[in-house]
N, C-alpha and C positions, 0 to 999 in steps of 0.2 A: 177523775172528774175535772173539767174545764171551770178555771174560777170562774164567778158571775161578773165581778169585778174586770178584770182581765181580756172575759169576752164583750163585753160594752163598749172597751177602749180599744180591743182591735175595730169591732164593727163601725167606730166612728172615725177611726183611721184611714177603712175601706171605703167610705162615704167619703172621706177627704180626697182620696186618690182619685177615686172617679168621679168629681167634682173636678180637679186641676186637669185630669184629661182631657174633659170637654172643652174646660175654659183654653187650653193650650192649643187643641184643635179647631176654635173661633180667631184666638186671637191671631195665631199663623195664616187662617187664611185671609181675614178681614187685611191683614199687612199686605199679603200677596198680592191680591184685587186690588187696591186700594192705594196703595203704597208704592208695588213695583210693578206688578203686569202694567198697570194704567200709567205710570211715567213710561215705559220701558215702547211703550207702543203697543206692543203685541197683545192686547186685553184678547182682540177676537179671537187668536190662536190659542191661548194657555188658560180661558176662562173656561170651555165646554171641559177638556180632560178635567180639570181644577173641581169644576163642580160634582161631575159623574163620580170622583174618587173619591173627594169628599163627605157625597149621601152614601158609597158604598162602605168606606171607613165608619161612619156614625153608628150607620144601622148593623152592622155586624160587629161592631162596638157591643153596643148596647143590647144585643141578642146573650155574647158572649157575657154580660153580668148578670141579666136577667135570668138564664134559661137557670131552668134544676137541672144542676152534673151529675146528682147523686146517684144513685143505684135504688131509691127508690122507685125512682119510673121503671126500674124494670118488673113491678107489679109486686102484687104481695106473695114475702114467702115462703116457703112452706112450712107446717108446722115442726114437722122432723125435718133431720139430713137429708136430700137427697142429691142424685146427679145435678152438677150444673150449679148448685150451692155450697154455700161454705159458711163457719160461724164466725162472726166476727167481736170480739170482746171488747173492743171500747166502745165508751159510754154513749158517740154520738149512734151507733149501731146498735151494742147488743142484741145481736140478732142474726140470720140469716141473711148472706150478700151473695150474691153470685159471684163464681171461680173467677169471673175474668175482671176482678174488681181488685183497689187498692184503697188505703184508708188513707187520706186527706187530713193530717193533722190540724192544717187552719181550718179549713172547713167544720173538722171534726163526724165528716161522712165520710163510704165510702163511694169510690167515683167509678163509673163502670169504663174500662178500659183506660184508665188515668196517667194522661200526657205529663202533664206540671202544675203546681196551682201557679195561676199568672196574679201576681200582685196589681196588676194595673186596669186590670177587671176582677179584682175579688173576688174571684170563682176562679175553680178546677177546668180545665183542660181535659176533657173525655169524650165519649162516643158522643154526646148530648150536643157538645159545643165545638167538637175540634172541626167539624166544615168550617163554621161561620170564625171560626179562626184563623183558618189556612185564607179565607177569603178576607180576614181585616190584613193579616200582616201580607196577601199581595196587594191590596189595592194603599196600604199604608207604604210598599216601595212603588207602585206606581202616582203615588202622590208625591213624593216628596224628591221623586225625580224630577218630574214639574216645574217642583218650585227651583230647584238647585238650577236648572238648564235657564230656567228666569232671570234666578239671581246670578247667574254668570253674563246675564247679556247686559244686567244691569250694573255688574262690577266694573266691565269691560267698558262700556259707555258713559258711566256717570263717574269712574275715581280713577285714582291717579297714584303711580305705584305709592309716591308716601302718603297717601290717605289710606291704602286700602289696608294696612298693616292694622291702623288702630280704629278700620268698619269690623275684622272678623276679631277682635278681642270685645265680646261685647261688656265687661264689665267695666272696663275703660269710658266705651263711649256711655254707658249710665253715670258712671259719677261725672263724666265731663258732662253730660245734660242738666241734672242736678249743680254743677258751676257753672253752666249758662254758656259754654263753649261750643256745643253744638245745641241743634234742633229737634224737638219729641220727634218729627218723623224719620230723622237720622237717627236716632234711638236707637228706633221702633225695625227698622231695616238692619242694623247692624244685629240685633236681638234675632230676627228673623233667619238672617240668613245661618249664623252659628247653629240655633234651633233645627232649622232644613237639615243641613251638611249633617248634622252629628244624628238624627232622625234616620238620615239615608244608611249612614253606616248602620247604624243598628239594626234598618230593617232588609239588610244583606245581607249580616250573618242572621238574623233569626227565619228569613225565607233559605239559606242555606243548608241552618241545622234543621229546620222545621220537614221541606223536602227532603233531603238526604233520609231521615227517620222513617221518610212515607215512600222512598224508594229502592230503598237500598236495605231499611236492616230492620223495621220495627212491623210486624204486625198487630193493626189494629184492631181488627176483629176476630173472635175464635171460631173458623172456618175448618171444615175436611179438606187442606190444604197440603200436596205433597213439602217434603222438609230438606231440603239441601243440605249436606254433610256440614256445612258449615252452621246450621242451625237457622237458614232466614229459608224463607217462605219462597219456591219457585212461582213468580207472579209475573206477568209483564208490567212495566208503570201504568198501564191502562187501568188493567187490573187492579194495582193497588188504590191509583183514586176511586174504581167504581164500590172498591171495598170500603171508603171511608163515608163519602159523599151520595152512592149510589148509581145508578144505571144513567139518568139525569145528568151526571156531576156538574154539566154546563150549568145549568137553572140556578146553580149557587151563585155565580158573579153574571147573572144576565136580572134574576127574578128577588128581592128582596124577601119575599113570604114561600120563597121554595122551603118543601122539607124532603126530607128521604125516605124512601118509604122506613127504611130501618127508625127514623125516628116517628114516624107516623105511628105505625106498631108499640113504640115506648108511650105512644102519649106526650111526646116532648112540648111544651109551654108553646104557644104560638108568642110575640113578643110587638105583633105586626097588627 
């Protein structure tokens, strides 16, 4: 059993997470706009990519916390064992899941084809939500490529090598704000740009490991799939995206309220 105690203060944890998400994704672009495209000149150039990535990040954000991962959506089970099911003994289950399902200890569900649980969306990574995932973490490296090509024009044009040492330490230039040696919006840019850069890194190894998973070695859905001696799935990459995202796969980073039909079928949450 999951204390009661225990599970309160995780779910108020998960409510803090995706609270500083959003506010981190406001306040890096409010800087961006505001701060460096518009000194930098280039507002017209870096503001359409800026905003398009931006609504594409939110809304597949907020898909990805919203939606149900669980194995519920895949309908009620049956009452006996049968093909295609299996029993599941912890307490968030007790019950009938289907085969191609894993049990989510944070959750305390099981998730029906289960990627990772992502801390940063407190919710499971599965058949439910892994589109609208594959499509935050491209459009979160097309976002914060953006900003870093930004903040190099604005490194480049606005400092000078001995400033620029103590713009990318941003804990430096907070306590110099806080002693009055620099300016909030010199802060606020030195805070920015660290955020960007170390954002970027992150979201190239996780669009790395994340593709590599979806091209190379993991099958996501249980398909009458031939099986390669090495155990992966003979698929072209076409294939493997139509397997995740469906026939469509475009409609996920053109259409915010696309679904698949595979999730269609589940009943999966509209969030839109």
């Amino acid at each position: 059993m999951v204390d009661e105690g225990q599970s309160r203060k995780t779910i108020v944890g998960q409510k803090v997470v995706v609270f500083f998400t959003f506010f981190l994704i406001i306040f890096t672009t409010a800087v961006q706009i505001f701060l460096i495209q518009a000194e930098i000149g280039f507002l017209g150039l870096f503001l359409p990519p800026t905003m398009v990535f931006v609504s594409m990040l939110v809304i597949n954000y907020w898909k990805c916390v919203k939606i149900d991962s669980s194995a519920k959506s895949a309908g009620k089970p049956p009452s006996v064992q049968s093909d295609g099911w299996r029993y599941c003994p912890y307490s968030g289950c007790s019950g009938s899941v289907p085969v191609n399902s894993r049990h989510c200890h944070q959750c305390d569900v099981c998730v029906i084809q289960r990627d990772h649980h992502c801390h940063f969306t407190a919710n499971c990574i599965g058949q439910n939500t892994l589109p609208f995932f594959m499509v935050l973490i491209t459009s979160m490296f097309g976002l914060t490529l953006t900003y870093c090509i930004a903040n190099l024009i604005y490194i480049t044009t606005h400092e000078t090598p001995g400033t620029l040492i103590l713009t990318v330490v941003a804990p430096i230039q907070v306590l110099w704000y806080f002693l009055g040696y620099v300016t909030l919006s010199h802060c606020l840019i030195s805070l920015n740009i660290v955020i960007s850069f170390g954002a970027l890194m992150g979201s190239i190894v996780l669009n790395y490991h994340e593709y590599n998973l979806l091209f190379h070695n993991k099958p996501y859905l249980t398909k009458s799939m031939p099986i390669a001696s090495s155990g992966v799935l003979k698929m072209s990459k076409l294939d493997r995206i139509k397997e995740v995202f469906g026939k469509k796969w475009y409609m996920f980073f053109i259409d915010p309220t696309h679904q698949s039909t595979v999730q269609k079928q589940l009943g999966v949450t509209k969030v839109m």
